[in-house]
N, C-alpha and C positions, 0 to 999 in steps of 0.2 A: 575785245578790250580786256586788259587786263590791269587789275585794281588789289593791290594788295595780297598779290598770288592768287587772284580769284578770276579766272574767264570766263566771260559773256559775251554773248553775242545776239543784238537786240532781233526779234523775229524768230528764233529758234527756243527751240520747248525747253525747259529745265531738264530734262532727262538727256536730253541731248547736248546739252553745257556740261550738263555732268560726268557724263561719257569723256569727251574731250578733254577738262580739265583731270580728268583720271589719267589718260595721255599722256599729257603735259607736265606729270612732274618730275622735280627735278630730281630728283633720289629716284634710285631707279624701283629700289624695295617695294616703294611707295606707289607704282604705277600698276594698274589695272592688270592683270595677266589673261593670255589666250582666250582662257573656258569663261571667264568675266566678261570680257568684250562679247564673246559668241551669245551671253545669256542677257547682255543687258539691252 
């Protein structure tokens, strides 16, 4: 679900929303990189 550029997803842990909405945005600047994903 997404609510004010904010993704959830009910059953899934917050660290793992968070991961994903790191994904998901829409700037690309703004998105998670490689060594990030691999650490989080």
């Amino acid at each position: 679900m997404i609510y004010d550029d904010i993704w959830s997803e009910p059953g899934l842990s917050n660290e793992c929303c968070h991961l994903i909405r790191s994904l998901l945005q829409k700037k690309r600047r703004q998105r998670i990189d490689l060594r990030k994903i691999l650490l989080h």
